[in-house]
C-alpha positions in Angstrom: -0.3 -27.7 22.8 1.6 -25.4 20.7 4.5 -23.1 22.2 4.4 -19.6 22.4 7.3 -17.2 21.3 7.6 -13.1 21.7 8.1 -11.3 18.9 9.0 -7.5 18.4 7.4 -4.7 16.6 9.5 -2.3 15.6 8.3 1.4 14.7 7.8 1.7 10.7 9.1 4.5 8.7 5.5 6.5 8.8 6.6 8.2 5.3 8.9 10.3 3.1 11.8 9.1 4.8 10.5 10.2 8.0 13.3 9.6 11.2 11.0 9.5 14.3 7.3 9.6 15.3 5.8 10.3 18.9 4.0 7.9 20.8 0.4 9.7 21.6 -1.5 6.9 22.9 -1.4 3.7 23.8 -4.8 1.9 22.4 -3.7 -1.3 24.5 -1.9 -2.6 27.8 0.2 -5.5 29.1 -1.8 -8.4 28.8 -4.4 -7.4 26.3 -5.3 -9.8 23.6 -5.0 -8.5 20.6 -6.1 -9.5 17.0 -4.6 -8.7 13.4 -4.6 -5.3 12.7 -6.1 -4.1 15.5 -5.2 -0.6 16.3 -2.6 -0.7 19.1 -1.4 2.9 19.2 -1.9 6.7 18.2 1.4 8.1 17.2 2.3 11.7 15.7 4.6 12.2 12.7 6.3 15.2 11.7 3.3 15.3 9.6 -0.2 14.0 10.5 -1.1 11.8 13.1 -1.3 7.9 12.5 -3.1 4.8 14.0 -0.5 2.0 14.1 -2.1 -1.5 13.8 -1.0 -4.7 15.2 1.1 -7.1 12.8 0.2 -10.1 15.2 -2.5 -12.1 16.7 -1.4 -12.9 20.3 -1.0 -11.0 23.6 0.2 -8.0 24.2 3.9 -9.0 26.5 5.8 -5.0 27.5 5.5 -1.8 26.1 9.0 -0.7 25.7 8.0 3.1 25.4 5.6 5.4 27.3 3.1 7.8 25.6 4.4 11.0 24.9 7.7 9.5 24.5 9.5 10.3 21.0 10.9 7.4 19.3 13.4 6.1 16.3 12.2 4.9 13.4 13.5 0.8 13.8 12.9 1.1 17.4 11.1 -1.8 19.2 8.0 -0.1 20.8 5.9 -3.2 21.5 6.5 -6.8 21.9 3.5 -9.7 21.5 3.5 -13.4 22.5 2.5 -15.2 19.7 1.5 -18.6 19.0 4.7 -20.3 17.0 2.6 -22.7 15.0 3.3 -21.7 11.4 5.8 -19.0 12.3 9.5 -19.3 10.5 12.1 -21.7 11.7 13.9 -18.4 12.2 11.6 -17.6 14.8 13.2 -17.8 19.0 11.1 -19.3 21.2 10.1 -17.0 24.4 12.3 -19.3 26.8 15.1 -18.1 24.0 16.4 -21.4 23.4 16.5 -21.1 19.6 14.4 -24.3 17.9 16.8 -27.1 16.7 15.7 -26.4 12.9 16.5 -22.6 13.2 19.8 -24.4 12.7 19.3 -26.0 9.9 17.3 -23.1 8.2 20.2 -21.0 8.8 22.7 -23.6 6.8 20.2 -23.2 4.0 19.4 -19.9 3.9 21.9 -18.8 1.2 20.3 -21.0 -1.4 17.2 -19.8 -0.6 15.4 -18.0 -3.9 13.9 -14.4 -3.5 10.5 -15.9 -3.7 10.8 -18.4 -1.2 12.9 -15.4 1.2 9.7 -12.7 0.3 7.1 -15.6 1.6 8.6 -15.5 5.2 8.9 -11.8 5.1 6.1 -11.1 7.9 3.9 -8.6 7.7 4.4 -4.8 8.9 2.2 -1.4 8.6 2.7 -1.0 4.9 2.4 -4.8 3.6 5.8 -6.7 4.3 9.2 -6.2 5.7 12.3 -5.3 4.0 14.5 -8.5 3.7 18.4 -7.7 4.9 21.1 -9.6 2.9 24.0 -11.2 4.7 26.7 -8.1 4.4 24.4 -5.9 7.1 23.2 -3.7 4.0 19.5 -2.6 4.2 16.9 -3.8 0.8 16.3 -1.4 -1.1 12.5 -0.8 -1.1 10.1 1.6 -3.3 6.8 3.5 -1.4 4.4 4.8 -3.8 2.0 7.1 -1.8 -1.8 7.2 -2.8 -2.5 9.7 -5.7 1.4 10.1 -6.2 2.4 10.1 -9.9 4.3 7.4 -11.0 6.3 9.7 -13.4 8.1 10.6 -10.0 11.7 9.4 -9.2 11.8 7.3 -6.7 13.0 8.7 -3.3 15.9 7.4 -1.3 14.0 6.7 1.9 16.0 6.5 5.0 17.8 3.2 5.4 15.2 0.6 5.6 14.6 -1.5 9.2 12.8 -5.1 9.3 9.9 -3.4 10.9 9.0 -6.6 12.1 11.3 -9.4 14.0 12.1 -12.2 16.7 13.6 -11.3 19.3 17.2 -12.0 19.4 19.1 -13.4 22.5 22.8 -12.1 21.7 25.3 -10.4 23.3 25.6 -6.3 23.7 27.9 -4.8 20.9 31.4 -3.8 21.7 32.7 -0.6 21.6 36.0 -0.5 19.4 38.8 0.5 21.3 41.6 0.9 18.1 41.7 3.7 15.9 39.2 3.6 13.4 39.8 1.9 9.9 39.1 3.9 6.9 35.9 2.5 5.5 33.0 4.4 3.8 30.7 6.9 6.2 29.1 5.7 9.2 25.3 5.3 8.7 23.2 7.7 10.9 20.4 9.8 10.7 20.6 14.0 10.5 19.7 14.4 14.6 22.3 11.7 15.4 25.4 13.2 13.5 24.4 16.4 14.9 23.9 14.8 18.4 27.7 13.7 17.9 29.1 16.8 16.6 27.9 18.8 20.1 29.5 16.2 22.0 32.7 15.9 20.2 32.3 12.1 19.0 33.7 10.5 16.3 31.0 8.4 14.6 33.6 6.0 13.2 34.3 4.9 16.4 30.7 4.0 17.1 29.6 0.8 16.9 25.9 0.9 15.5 23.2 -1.3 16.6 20.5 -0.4 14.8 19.1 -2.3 11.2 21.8 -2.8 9.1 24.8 -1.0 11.5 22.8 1.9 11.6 24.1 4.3 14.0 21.2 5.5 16.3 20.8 8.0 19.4 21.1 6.0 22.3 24.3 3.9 20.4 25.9 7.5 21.1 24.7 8.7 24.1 25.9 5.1 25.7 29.4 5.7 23.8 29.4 9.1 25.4 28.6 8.3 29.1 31.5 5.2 28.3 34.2 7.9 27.1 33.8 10.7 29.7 37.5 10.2 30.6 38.3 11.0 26.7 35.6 13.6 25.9 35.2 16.8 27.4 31.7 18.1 27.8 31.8 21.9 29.0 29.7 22.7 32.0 26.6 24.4 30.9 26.0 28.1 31.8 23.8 28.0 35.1 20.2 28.7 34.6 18.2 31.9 35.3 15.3 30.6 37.2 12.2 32.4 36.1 8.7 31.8 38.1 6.4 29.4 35.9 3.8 32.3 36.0 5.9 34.7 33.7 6.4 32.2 30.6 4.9 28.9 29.3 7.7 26.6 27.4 6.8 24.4 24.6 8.5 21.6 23.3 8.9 21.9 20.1 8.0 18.6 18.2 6.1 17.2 15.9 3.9 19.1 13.0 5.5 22.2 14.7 9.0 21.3 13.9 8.4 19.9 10.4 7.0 23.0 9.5 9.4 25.4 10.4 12.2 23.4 9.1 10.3 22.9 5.9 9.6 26.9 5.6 13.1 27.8 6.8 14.5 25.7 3.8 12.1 27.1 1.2 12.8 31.0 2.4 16.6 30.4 1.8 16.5 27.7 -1.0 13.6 29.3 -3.6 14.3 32.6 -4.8 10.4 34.5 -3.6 8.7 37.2 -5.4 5.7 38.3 -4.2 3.1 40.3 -6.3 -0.3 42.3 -4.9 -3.7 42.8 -6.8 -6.6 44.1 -5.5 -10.2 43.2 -7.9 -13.8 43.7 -7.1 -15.3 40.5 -6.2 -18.9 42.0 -6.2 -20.2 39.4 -8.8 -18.2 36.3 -7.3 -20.2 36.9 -4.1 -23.6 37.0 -5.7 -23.0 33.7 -7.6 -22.2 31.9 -4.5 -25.2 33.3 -3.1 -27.6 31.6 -6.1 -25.5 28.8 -6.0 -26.3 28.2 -2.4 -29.4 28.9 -2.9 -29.5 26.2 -6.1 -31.0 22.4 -5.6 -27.6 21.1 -7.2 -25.7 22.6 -4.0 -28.7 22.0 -1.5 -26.6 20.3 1.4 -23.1 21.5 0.4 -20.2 23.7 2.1 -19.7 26.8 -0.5 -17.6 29.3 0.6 -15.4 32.0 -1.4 -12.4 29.8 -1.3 -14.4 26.8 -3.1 -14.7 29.6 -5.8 -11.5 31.1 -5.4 -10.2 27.6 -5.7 -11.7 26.9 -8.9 -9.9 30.2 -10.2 -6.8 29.1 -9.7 -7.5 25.7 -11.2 -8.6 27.5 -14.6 -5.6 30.0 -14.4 -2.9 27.3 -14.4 -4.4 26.0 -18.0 -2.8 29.2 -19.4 -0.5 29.6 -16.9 0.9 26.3 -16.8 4.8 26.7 -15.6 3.5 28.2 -12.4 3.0 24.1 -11.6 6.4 23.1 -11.7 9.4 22.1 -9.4 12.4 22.7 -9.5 15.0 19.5 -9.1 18.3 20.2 -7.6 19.9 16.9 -8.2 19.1 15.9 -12.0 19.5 19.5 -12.6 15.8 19.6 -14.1 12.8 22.0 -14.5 10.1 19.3 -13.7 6.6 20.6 -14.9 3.1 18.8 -13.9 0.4 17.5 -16.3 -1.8 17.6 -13.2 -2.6 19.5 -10.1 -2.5 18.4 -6.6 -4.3 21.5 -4.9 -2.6 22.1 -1.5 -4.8 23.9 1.0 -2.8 25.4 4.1 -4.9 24.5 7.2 -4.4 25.8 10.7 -4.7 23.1 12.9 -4.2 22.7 17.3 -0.9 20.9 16.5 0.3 23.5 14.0 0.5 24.5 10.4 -0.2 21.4 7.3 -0.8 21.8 3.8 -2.6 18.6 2.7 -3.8 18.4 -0.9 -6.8 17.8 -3.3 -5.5 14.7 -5.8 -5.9 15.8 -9.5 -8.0 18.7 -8.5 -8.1 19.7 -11.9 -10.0 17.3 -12.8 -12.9 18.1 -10.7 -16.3 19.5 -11.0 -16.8 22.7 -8.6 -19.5 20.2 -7.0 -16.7 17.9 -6.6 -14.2 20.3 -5.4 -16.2 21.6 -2.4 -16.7 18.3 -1.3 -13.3 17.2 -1.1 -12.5 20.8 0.2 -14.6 20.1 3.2 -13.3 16.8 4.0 -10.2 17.7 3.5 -10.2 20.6 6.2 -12.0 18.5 8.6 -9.8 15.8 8.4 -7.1 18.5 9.1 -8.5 20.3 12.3 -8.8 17.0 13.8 -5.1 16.6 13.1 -5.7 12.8 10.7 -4.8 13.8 7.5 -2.5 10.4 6.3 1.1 11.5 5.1 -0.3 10.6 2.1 -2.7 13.5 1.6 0.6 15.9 2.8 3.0 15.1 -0.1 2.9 15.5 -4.3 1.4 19.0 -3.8 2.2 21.4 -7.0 0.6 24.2 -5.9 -1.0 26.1 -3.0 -3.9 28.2 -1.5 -3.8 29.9 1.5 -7.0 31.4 2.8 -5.5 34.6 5.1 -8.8 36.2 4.7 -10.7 34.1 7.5 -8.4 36.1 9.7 -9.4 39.1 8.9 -6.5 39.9 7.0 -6.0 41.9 3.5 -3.1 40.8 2.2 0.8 38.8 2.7 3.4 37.5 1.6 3.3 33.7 2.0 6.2 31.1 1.8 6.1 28.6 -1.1 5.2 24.9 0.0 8.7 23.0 -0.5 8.9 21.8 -3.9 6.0 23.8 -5.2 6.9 26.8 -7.9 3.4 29.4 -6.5 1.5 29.7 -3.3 -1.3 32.0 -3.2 -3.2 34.0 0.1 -6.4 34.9 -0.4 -7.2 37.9 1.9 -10.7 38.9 3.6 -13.4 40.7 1.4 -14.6 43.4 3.0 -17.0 46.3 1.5 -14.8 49.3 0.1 -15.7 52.5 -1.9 -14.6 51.4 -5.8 -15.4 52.9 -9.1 -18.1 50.7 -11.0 -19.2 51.8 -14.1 -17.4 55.1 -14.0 -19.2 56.0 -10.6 -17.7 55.3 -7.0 -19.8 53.2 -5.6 -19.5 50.4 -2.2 -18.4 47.2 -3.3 -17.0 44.0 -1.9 -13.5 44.1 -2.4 -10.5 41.5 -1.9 -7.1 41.5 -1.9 -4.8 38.5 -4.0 -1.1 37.8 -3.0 0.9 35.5 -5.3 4.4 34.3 -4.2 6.6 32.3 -6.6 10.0 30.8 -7.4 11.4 33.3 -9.8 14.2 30.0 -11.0 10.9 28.7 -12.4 8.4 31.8 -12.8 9.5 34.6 -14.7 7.3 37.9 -13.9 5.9 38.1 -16.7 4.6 34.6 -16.5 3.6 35.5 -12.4 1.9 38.6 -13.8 -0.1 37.0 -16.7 -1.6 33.7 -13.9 -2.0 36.6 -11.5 -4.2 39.1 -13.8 -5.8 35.5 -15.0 -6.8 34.8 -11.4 -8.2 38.2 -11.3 -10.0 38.6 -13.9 -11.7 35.3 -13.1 -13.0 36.6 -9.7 -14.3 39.6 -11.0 -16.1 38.3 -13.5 -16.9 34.4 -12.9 -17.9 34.5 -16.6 -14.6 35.3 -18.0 -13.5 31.5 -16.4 -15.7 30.5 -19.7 -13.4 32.1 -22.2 -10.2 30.2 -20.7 -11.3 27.0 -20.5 
């Protein structure tokens, strides 16, 4: 009869560096069997909402977190009882008396080659955990996102956790009582170095118990509740009580937050211009009424931002610096030979911008089918982080609103965004006569480090022209 042993699962950085997800859902319970990669939970991201499988065969033995709760990336959520046979000598047994090779494995361990220590790596969301050397420093690792270019740099993501291990039976860390020795900074997340600043801690006299030394939230919350006699916390203001009935409060969390950081960063990082035209879109309307009514697009969602998308796709061939980035730290213009199509979608969690992979590559056919999945996959908030990075440019489609026009924030790391408002009837001279015409509104906002006017001008007229006259989209292509 083979022994049993529990293992941990820790949560796995979700994407781009990401530093916590929420727990939704829990798709299991204490004493569930469970299989390989069987969806265990439902968790939100700063950016799309994930299913989490199960890295182990085995039963389900505590849920260390509650749905709704918002966890740490490298933060056990779940731990399994698994069947040791075949597992590695590193592994504790679930009594926690460690196995009499673990021993042994350990005294060899430093000879081992980095083939034979990548084949007892065990598997995590992504494929297989990071390995950690012997001096507490984190692997470094490369992510390559679906559809992302692979003339890209690679990103530093945030230090990287063994998303997957045994669970240790050791002692709790010690809190340093010296002065602390000069040594290089502390690692720690954004929100914990903040967290520390508002209560007046010293991070170098933190001990840190997450992967690698990492410093993590709870490491200074426990250091703070330790050190009251040292730190002062100033008594908060009292509250004014308000009834319920007068205001609703919302955490803000999730989607929400991501976006508002990300737009708060582009408004005071890019330098916007924002630029107004206002076409007759008479003849754009009454080709998406024949093409509707065409057997090719029998079956098929066209509507004017399928069109309008195609435009803009056309455009950018003679326009081409308005699909560019601008990188801060190599001090480069980067410009794309392709076009992820970003396609800001309001969604009950908040505001994304997923993207249409080498969209100008596509037929229009093509386009408005991957327009309609992607805004499905949107509303119903599980668009993969994936699909929400290695934009180049944007859409947004103010006009469903009823709106004319705006001025809309770039997309971080994106050079144009444009809003396409409502088209609405309107008197308009045609053919030297005024006549009523269906009229629309086009906003362009760009980074003027990248776009000059002239150049926002010229894709803007382009765009235009294209709408007023489908057939003119002939003469740029």
């Amino acid at each position: 009869m083979s022994a049993t042993m529990i293992k941990e699962f820790r949560l796995p950085d979700l994407g781009e560096g990401l530093t916590e997800s929420e727990i939704l859902s829990w798709k299991v319970a204490v004493g569930d069997t469970v299989t390989l990669n069987q969806v265990i939970a439902e968790v939100e991201t700063a950016k799309a909402v994930v299913e989490l499988p199960s890295p182990f065969a085995g039963t389900v033995a505590a849920l260390h977190e509650e749905a709704g709760s918002v966890v740490e990336v490298g933060k056990p959520i779940v731990s399994f009882e698994v069947d040791d046979a075949g597992a590695p000598p590193s592994a504790v047994a679930s009594s926690g008396e460690v196995a009499s090779s673990e021993v042994a494995s350990s005294e060899v361990a430093s000879t081992e080659s980095p083939a034979e220590s990548a084949a007892k790596r065990e598997p995590n969301l992504v494929g297989y955990g990071a390995v950690v050397d012997k001096s507490g420093r984190p692997a470094r690792r490369q992510r390559m996102f679906a559809g992302a270019p692979e003339r890209e740099p690679v990103r530093e993501p945030v230090p990287a956790v063994e998303t997957v291990r045994a669970v240790e039976t050791s002692a709790p860390p010690t809190v340093p009582s010296g002065p602390a020795v000069e040594h290089e900074r502390p690692r720690s997340t954004p929100p914990v170095r903040k967290l520390a600043r508002d209560l007046g801690i010293d991070l170098e006299l933190v001990e840190g118990t997450g992967p690698g030394g990492l410093i993590t939230r709870s490491d200074v919350q426990e250091f703070a509740a330790g050190s009251q006699a040292q730190v002062s916390v100033p008594e908060p203001a009292p509250a004014v009580v308000v009834s319920a009935e007068r205001e609703t409060r919302t955490p803000i969390k999730g989607v929400r937050k991501f976006t508002a950081a990300a737009m708060v960063q582009s408004a005071f990082t890019a330098p916007h211009v924002t630029e107004f035209l206002t076409i007759d879109v008479t003849p754009t309307m009454e080709l998406l009424t024949r093409l509707k009514a065409s057997r090719e697009f029998a079956g098929y969602k066209l509507t004017p931002l399928t069109i309008a998308a195609k435009a803009v796709l056309i455009a950018l061939r003679r326009n081409p610096t308005l699909n560019s980035r601008w990188d801060e730290a190599a001090q480069e213009i980067v410009q794309f030979n392709y076009v992820n199509l970003g396609i800001a979608a309001a969604t009950p969690r908040g505001l994304t911008v997923p993207n249409i992979k080498d969209a100008d590559k596509m037929t229009l056919l093509e386009l408005s089918t991957a327009l309609s999945e992607l805004t499905d996959t949107a509303r119903s908030g599980k668009t993969s982080p994936a699909d929400l990075t290695g934009g180049t440019i944007s859409i947004t489609n103010i006009g469903v609103f009823g709106i004319d026009a705006g001025t809309p924030i770039l997309n971080p790391g994106e050079a144009a965004i444009v809003a396409l408002g409502s088209v609405r009837k309107a008197p308009w001279v045609h053919n030297d006569e005024l006549a009523v015409r269906q009229v629309m509104s086009l906003s362009l906002s760009f980074d003027h480090r990248l776009v000059d006017g002239e150049q926002g001008s010229k894709f803007l007229a382009d765009l235009g022209a294209i709408l007023s006259d489908p057939a003119t989209g002939m003469t740029m292509i």
